[in-house]
MDTraj code that builds the backbone (N, CA, C; nanometers):
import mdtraj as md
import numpy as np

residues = "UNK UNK UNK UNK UNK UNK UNK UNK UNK UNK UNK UNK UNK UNK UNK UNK UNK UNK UNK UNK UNK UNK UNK UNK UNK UNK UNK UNK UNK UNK UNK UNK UNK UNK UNK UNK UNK UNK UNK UNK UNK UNK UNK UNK UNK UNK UNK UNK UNK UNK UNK UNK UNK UNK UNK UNK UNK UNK UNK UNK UNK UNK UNK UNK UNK UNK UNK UNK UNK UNK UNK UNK UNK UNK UNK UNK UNK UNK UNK UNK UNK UNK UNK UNK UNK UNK UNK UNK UNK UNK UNK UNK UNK UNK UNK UNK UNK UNK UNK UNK UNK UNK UNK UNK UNK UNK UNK UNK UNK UNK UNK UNK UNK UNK UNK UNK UNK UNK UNK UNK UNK UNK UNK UNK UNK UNK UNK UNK UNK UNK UNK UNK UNK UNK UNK UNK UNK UNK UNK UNK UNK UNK UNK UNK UNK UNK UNK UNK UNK UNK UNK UNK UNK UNK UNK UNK UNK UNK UNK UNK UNK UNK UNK UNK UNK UNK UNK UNK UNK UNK UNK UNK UNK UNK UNK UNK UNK UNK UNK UNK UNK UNK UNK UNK UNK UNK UNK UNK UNK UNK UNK UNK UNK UNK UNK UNK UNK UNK UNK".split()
xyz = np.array([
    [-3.5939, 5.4122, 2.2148],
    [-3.5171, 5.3093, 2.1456],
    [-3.4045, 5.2557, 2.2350],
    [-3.3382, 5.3419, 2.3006],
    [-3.2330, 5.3212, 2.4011],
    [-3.2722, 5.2010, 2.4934],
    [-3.3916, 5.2656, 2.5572],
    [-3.4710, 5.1496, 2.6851],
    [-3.5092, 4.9981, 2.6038],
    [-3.5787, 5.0243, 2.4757],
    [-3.5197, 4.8676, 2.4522],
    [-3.4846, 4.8381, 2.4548],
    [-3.3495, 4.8756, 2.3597],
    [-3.2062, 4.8299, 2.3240],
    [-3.1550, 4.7568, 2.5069],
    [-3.1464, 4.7757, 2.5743],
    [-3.1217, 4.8130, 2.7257],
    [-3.2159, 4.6684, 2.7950],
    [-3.3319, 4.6694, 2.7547],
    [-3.4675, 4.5494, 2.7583],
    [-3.3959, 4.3873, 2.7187],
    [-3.3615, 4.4628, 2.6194],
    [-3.3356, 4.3125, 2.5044],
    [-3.1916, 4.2636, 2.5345],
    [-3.1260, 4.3559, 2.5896],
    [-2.9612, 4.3042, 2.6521],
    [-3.0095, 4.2584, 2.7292],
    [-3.0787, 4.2675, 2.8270],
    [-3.1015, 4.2319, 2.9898],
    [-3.1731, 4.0709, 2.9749],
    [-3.2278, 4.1314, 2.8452],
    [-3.3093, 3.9356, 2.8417],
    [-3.2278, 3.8267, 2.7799],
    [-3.1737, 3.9078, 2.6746],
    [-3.0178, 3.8210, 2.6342],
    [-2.9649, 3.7883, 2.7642],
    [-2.9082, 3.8342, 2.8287],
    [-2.8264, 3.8153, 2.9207],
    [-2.8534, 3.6799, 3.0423],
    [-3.0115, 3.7472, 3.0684],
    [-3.0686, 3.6516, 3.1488],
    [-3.1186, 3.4953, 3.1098],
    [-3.1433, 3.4933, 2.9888],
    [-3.1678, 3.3650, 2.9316],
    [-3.0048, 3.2828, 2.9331],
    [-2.8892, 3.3724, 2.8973],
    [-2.7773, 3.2817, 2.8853],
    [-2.7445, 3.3011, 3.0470],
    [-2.7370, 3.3416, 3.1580],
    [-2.7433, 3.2736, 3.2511],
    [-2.8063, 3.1941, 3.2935],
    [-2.9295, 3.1936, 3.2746],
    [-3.0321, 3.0641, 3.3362],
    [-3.0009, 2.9429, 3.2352],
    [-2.9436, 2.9505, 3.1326],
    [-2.8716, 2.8711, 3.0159],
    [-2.7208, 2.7541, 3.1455],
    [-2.6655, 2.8220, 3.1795],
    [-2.5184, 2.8595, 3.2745],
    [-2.5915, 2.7620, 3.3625],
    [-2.6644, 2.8241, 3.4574],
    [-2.7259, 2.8170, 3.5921],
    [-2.7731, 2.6513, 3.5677],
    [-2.8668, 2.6075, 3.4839],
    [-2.9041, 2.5119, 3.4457],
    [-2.8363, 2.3966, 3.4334],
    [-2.7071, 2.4469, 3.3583],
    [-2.5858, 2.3516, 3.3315],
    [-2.5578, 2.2979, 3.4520],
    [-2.4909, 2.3752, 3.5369],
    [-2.4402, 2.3691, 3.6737],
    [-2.5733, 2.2925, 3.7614],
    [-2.6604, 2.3758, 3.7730],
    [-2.6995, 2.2629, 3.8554],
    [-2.7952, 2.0840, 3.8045],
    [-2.8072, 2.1067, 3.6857],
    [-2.7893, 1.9558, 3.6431],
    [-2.7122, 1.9378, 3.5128],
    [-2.6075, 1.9193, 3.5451],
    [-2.5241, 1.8731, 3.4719],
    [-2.5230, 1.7095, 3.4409],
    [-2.5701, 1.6374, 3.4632],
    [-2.5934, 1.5203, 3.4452],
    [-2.6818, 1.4667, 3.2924],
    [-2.7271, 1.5635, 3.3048],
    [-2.8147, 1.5433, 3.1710],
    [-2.7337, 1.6070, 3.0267],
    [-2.7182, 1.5281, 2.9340],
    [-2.6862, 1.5191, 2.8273],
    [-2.7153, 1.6801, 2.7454],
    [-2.5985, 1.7387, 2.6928],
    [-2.6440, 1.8916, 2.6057],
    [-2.5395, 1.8902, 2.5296],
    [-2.6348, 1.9875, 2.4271],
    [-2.5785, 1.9973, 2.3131],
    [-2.4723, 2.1153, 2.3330],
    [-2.3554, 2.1403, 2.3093],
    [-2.2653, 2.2182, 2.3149],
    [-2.2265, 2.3101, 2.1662],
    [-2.2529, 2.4378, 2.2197],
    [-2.2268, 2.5021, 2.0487],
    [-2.1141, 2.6333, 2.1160],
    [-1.9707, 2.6239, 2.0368],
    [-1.8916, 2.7044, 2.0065],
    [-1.9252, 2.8710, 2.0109],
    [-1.8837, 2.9837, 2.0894],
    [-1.9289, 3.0979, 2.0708],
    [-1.7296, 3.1306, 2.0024],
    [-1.7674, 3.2287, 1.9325],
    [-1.6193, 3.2938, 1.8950],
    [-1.5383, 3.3061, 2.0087],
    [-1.5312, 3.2821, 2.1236],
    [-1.4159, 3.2434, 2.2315],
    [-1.2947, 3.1434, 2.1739],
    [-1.4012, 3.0511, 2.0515],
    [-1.3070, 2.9868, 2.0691],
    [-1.2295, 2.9418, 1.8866],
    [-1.3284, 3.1083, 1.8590],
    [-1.2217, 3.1257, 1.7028],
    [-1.0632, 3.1001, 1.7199],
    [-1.0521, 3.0288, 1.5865],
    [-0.8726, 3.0311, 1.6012],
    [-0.8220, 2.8699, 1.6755],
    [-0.8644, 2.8387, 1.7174],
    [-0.8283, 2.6919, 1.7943],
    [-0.9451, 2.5933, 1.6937],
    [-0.9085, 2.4479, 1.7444],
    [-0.9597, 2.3404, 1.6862],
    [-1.0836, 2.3482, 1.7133],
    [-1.1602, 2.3910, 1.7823],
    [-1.2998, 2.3800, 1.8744],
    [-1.3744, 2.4936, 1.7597],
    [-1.2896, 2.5738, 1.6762],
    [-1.4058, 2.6900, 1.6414],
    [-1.5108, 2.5918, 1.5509],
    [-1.6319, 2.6816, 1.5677],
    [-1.7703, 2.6645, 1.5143],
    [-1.7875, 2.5054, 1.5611],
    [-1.7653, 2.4122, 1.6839],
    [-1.8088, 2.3063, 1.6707],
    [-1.9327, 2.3002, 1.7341],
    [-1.9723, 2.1744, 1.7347],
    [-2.1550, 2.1712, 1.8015],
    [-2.0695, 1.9780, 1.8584],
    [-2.1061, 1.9863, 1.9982],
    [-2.1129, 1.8742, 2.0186],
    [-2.1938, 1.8172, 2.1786],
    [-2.2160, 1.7018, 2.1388],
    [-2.2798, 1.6467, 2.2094],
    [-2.2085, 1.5752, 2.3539],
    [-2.2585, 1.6372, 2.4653],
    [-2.1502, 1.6147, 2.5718],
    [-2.2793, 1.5120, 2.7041],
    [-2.2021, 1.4393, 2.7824],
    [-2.2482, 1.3930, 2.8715],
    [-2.1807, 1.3629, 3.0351],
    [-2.2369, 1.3634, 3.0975],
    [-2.1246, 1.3672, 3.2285],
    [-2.0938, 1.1787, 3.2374],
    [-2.0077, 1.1944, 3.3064],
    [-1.9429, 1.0927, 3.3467],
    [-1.9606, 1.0309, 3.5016],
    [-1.9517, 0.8954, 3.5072],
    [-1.9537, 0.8902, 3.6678],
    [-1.8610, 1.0086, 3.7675],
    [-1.7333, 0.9580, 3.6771],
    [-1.6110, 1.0565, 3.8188],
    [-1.6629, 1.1881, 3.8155],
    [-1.7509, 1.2616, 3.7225],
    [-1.7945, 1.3657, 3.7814],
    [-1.7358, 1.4441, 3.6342],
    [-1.6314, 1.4179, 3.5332],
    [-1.6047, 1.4327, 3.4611],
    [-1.6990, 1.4353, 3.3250],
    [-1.6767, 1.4811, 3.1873],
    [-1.7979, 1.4634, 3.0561],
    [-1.7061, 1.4021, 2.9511],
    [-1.8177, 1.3225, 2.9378],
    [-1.7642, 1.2695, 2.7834],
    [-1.8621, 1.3562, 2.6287],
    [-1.8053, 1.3823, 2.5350],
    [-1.8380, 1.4606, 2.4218],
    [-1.8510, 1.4015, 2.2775],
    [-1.8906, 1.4438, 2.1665],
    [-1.8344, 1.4244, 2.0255],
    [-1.8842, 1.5423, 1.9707],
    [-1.7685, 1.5616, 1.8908],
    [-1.7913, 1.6887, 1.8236],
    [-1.9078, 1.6160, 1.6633],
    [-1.9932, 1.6663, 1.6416],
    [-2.1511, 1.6024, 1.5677],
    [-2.1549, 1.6883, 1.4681],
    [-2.0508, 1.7957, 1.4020],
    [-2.0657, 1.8705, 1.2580],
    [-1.9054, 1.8651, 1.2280],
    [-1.8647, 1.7572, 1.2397],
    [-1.7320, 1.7782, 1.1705],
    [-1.7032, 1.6124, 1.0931],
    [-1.7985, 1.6362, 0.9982],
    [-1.7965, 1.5161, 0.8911],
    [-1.6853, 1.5225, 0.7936],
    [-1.6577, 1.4414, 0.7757],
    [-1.4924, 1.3940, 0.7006],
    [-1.5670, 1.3157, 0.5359],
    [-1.4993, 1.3262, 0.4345],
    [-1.5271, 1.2595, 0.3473],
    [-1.4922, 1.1210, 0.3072],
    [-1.4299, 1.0536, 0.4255],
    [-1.3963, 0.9433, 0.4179],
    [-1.4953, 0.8023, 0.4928],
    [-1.5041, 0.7136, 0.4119],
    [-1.5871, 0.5987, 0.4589],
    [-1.5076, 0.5289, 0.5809],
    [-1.6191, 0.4777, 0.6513],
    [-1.5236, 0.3161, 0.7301],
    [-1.4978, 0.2256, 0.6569],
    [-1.5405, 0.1794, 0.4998],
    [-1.4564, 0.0357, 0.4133],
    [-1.3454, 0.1352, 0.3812],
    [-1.2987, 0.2551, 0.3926],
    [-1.1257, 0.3104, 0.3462],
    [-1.0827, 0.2970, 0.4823],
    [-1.0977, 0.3256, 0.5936],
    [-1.0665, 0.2625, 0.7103],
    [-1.0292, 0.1859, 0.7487],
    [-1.1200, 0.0171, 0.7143],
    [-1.1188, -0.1186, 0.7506],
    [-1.1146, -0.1937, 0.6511],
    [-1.0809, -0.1683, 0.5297],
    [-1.0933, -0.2216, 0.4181],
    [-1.1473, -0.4276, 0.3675],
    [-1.0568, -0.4664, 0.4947],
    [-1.0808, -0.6014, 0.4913],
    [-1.2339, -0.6062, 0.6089],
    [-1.2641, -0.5888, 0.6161],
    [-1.4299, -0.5726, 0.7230],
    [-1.4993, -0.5444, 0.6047],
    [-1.5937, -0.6699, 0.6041],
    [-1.6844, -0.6527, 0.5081],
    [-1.8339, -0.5508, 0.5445],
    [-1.8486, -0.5588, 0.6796],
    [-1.9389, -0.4690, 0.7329],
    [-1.9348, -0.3573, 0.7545],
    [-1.7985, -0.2800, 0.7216],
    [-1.8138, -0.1552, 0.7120],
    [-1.8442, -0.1156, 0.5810],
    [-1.7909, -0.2147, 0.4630],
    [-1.8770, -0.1778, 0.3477],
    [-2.0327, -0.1329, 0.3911],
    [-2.0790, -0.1526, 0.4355],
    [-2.2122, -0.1418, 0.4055],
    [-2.3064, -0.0084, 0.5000],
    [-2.1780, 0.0645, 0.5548],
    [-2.2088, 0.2332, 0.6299],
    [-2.2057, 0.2931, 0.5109],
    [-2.3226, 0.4042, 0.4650],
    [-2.3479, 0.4727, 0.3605],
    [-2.3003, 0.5870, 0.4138],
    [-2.3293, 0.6834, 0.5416],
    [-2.2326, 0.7964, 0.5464],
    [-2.0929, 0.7822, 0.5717],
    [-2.0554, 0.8925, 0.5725],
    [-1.8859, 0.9079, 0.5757],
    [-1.8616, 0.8914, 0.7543],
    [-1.7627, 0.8664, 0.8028],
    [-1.7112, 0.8595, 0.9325],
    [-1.6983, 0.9946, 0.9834],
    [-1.7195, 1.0708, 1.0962],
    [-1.7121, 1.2101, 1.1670],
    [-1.5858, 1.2067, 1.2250],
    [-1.5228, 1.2992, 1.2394],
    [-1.4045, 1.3566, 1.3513],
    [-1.4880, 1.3749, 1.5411],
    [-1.4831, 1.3222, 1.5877],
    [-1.5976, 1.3140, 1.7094],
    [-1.4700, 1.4030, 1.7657],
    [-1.2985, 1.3804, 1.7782],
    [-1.2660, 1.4963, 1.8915],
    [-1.0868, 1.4342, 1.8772],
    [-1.0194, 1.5231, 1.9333],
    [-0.8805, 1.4820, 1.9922],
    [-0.8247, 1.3817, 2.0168],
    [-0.9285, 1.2991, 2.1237],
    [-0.8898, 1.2424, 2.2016],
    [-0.8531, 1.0708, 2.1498],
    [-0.7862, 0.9850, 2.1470],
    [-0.8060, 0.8665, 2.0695],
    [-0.8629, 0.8806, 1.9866],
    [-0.7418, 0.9334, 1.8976],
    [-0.8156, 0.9473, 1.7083],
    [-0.7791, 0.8534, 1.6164],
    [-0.7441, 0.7008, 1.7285],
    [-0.7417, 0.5847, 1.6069],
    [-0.8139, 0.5112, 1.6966],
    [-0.9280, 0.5576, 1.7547],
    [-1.0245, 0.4879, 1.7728],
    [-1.1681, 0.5072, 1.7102],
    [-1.2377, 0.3856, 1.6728],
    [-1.4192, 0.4202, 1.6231],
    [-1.5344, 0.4072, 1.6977],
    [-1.5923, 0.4973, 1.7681],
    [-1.7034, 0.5028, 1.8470],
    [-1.8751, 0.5216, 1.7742],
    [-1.9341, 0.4817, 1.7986],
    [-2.0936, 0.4955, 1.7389],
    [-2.1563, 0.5551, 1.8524],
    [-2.2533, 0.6488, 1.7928],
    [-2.3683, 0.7062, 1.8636],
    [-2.4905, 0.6356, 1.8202],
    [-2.5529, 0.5527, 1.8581],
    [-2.6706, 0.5116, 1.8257],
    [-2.7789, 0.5041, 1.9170],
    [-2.9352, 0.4967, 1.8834],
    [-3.0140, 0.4599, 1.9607],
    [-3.0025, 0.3888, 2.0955],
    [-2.9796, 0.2781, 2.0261],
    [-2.9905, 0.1711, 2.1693],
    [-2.8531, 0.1092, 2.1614],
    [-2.7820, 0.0586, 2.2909],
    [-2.6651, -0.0351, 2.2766],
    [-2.7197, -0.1303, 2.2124],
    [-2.5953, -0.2582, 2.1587],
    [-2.6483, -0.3549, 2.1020],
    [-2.6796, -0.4607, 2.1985],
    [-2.6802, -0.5556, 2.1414],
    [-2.7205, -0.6730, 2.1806],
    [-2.5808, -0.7065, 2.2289],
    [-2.6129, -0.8072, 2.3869],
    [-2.4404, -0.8252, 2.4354],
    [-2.3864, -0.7633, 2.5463],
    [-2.2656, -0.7917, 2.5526],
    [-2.1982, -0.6918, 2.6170],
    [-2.1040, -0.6213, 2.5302],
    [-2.1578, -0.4986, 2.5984],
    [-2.0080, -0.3757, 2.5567],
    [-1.9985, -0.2412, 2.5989],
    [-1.9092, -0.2326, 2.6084],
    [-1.9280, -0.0585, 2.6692],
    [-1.9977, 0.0375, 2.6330],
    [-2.0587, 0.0721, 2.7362],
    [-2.1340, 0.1716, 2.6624],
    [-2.1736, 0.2893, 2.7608],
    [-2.2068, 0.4296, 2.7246],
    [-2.2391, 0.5468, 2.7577],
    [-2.3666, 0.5730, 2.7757],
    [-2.4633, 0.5989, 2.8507],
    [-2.6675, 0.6345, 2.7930],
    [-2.6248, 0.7891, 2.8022],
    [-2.6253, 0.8454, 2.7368],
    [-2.6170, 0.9916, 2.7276],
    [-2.7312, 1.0511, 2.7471],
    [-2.8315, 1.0286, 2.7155],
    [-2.9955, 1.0522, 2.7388],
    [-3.0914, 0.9935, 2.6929],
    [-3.1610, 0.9322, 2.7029],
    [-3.2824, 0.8608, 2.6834],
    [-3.2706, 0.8430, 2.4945],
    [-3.2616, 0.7857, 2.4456],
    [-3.2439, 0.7349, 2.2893],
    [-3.1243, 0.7547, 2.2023],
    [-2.9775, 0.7952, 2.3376],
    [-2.9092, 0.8359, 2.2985],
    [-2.7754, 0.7683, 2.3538],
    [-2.7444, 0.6600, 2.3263],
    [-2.5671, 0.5758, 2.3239],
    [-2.5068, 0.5361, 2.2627],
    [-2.3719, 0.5977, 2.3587],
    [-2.2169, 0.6094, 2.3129],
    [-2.1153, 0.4818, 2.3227],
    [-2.1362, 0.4359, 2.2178],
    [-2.0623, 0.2520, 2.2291],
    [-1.9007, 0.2911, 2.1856],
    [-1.8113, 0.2107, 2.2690],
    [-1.7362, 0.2731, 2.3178],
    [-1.6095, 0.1512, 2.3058],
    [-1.6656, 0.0516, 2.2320],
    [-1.5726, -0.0901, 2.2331],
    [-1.6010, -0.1084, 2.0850],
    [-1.4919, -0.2051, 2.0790],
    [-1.4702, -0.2601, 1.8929],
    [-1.6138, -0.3295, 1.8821],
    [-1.5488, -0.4256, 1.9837],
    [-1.6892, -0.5309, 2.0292],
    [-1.8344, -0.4986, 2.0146],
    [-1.8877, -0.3992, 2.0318],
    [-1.9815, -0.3315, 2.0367],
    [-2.0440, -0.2934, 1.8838],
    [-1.9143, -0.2183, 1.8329],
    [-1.9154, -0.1236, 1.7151],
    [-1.9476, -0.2214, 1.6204],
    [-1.8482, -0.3514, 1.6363],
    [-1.8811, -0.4234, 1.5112],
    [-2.0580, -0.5327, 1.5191],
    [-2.0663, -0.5114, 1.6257],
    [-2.2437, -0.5584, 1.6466],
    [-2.3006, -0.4596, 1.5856],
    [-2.2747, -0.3541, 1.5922],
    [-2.3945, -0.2700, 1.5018],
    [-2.3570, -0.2529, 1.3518],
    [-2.2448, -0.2547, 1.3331],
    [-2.1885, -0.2954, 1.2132],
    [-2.2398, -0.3904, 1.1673],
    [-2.2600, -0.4994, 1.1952],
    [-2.3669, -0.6724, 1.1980],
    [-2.4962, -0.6340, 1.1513],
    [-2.5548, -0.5789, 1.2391],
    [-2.7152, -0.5948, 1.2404],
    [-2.7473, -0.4381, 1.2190],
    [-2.7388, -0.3191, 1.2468],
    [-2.8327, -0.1782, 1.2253],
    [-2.6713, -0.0978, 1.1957],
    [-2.6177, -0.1092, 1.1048],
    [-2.4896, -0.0624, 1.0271],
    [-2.5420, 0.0889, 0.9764],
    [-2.6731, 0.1654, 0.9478],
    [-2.7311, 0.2351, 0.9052],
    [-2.7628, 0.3507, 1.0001],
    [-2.7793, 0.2541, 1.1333],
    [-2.9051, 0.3255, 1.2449],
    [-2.8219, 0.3963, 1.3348],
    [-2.6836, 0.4151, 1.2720],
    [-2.5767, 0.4524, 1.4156],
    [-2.4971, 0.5759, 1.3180],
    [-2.4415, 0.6544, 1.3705],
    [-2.3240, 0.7535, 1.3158],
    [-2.1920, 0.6643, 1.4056],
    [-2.1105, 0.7062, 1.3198],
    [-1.9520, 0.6780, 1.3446],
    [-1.8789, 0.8086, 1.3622],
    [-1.7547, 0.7569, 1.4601],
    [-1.6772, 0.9376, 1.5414],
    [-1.5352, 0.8011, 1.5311],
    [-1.4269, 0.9398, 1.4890],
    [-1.3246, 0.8861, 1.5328],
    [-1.2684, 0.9802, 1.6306],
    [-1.2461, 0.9335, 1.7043],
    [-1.2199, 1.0133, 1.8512],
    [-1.3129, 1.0296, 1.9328],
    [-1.2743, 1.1342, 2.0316],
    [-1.3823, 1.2101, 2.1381],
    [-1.3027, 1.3350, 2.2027],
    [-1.3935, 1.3444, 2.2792],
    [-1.3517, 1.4867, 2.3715],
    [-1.3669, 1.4441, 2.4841],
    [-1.3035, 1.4414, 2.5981],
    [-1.3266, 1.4250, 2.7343],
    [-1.2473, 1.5406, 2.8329],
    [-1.3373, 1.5787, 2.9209],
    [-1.3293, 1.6838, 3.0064],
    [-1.2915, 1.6211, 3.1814],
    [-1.2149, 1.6846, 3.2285],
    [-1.1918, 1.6262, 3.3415],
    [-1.3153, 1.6874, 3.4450],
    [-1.3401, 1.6337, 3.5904],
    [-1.4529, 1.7305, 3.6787],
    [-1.4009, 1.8590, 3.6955],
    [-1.5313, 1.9199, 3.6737],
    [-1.5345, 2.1018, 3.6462],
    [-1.4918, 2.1520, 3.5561],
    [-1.3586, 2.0843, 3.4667],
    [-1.3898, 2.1457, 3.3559],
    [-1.4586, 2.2053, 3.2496],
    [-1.5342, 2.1163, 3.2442],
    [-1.6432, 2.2109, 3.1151],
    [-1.6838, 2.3237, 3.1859],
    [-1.7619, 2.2850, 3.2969],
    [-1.8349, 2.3643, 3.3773],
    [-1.8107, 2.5244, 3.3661],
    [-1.6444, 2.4919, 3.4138],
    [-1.5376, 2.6678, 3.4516],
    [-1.5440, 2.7050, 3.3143],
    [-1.5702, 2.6037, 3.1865],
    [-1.5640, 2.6473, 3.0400],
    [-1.6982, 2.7397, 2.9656],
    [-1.8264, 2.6605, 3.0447],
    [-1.9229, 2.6871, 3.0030],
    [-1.9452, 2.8580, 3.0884],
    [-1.9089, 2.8703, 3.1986],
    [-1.8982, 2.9840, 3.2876],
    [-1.7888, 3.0586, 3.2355],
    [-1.7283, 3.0684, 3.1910],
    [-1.6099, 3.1400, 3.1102],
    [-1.6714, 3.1884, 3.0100],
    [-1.7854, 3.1701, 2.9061],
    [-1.8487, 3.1815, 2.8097],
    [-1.8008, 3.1591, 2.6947],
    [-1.7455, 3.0084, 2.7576],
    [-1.6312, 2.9127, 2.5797],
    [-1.7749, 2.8371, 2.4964],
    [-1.8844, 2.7895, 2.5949],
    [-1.9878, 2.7103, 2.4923],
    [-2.1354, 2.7699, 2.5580],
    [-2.2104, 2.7998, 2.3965],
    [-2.3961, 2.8528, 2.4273],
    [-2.3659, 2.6762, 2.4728],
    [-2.5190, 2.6603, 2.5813],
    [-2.5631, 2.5794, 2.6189],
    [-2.6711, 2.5257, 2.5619],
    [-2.7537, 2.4176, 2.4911],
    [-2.8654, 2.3427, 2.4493],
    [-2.9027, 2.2596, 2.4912],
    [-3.0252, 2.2261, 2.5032],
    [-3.0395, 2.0520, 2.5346],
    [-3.0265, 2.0104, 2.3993],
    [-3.0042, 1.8708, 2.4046],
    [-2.9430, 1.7904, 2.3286],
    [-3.1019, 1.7207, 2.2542],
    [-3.0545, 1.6863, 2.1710],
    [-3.1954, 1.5438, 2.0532],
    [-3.1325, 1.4825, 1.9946],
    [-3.1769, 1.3383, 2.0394],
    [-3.1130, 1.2615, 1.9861],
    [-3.1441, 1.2931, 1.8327],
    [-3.2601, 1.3041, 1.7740],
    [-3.2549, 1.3254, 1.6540],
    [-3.0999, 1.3852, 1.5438],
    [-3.1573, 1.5174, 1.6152],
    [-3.0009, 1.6185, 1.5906],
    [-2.8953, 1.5579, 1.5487],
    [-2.8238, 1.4702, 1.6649],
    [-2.7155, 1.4272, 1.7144],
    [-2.6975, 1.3018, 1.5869],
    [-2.8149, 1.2312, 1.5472],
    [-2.7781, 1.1236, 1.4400],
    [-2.8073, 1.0954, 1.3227],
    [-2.8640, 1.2902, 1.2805],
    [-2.8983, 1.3118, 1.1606],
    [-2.7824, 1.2988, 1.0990],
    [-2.7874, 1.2978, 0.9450],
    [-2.6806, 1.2573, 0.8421],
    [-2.6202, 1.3586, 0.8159],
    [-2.6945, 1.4778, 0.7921],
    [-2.6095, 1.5741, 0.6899],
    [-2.6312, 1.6660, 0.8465],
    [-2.4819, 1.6601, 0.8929],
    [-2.4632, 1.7740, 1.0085],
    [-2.3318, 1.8743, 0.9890],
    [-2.2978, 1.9509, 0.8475],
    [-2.2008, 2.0455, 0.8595],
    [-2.2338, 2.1479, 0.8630],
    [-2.3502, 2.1880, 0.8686],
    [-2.3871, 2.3350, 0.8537],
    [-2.4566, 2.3574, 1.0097],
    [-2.4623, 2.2755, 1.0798],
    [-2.5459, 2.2307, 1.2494],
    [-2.4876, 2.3982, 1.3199],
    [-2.3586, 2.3949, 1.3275],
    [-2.3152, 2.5467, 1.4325],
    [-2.4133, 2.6224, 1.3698],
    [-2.3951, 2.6937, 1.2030],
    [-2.4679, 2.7792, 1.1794],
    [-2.6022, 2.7861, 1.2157],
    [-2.7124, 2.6958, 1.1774],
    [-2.8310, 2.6829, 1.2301],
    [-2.8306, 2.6866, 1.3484],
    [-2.7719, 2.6590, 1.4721],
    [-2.7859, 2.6674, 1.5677],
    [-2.7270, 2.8272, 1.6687],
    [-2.6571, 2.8825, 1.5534],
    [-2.5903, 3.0074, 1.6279],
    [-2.6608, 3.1221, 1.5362],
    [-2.7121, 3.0605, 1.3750],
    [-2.7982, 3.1805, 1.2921],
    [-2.6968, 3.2516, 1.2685],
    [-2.5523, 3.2336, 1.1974],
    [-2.4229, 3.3258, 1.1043],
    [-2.4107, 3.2510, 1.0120],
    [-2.3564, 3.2867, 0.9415],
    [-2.2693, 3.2688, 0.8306],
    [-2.1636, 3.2220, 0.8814],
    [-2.1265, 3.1064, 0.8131],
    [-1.9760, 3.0250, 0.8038],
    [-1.8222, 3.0830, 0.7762],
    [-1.7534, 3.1002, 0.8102],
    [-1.6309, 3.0847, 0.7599],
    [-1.5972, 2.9795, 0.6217],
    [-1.6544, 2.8400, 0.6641],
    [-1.6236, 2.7445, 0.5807],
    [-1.7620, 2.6988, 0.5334],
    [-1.7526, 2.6472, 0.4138],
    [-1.8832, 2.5316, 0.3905],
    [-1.9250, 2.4664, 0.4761],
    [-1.8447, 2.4358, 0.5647],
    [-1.8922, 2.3222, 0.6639],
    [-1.9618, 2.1788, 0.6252],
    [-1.8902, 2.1988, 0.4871],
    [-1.9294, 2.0124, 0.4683],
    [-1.8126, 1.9684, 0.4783],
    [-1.7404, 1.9222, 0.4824],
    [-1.6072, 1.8223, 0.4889],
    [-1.4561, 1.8877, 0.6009],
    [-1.4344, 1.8215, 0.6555],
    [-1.3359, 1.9029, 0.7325],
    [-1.1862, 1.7831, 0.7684],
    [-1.2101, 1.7079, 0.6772],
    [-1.0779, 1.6338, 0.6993],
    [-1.0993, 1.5404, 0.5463],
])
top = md.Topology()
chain = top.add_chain()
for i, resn in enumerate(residues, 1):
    res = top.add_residue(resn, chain, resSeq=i)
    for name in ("N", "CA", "C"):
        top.add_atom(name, md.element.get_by_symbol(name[0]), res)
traj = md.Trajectory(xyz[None], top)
């Protein structure tokens, strides 16, 4: 029983380094980021988010299970097109938290800033933008107020520190509706919180 026990650490172990290893050497590609208890007690516990690198070498993020019970028409009240977003707006991160970013499929039509995080997966990043999909596919996008952004190597020394399990990312995942319970399914515990509403 011992020599298993002993088996099954060693493969634990080795899967979350080649998890590590992976990160590091392509980091370019878009992953899903899930919270280990490192980082109980701070704002980050139990989050799941979706991170991408950046040109400077730096990542851009949104935290993707921290849904808020509040709409974008309580937001924008005079915008008639946010009437018409049926989920609630997400907490995406810290960082510019009176700003509104969408994760959607495809950028829109136009110009506007925008992120490709991975193949069916962008981060629009302008009003300009936001309110085009607001216009035309108001449905087909999630809304973040904020973000997370990591300077170069940061995450990296974070993910090597053993602050986040590593995933690849789906877009699916990332723009499903009902995402408060996402850490648990993805880490297999029990909650602290419901994990439906967090602001």
């Amino acid at each position: 029983m011992k020599r298993l026990a002993h088996l099954l650490l060693f493969s634990l172990l080795a899967v979350a380094s080649v998890a590590r290893v992976a990160f590091a050497d392509d980091s370019s590609q878009a992953v899903t980021l899930v919270a280990t208890d490192a980082l109980d007690g701070t704002p980050f516990e139990q989050t799941v988010i979706v991170a991408a690198r950046l040109p400077n070498g730096g990542h851009v993020g949104f935290i993707i299970n921290r849904p808020t019970n509040m709409k974008l028409a309580t937001l924008f009240p005079d915008d008639a097109s946010s009437r018409r977003v049926d989920a609630p707006v997400s907490f995406g991160g810290p960082m510019l938290p009176r700003a509104v970013f969408a994760l959607t499929h495809k950028a829109p039509d136009g110009d506007s800033d925008t992120v490709t995080l991975m193949p069916g997966l962008v981060a629009v990043l302008d009003a300009a933008g936001v309110d085009r999909i607001l216009e035309t596919t108001p449905n087909d996008a999630r809304y973040f107020i904020g973000l997370v952004v990591w300077a170069p190597e940061e995450l990296a020394a974070q993910v090597d520190g053993g602050v986040w399990d590593v995933k690849p990312a789906d877009p699916n995942v990332v723009l499903r509706a009902k995402s408060g319970r996402l850490w648990q399914e993805l880490r297999g515990n029990k909650s602290k919180t419901d994990g439906d509403n967090w602001v």
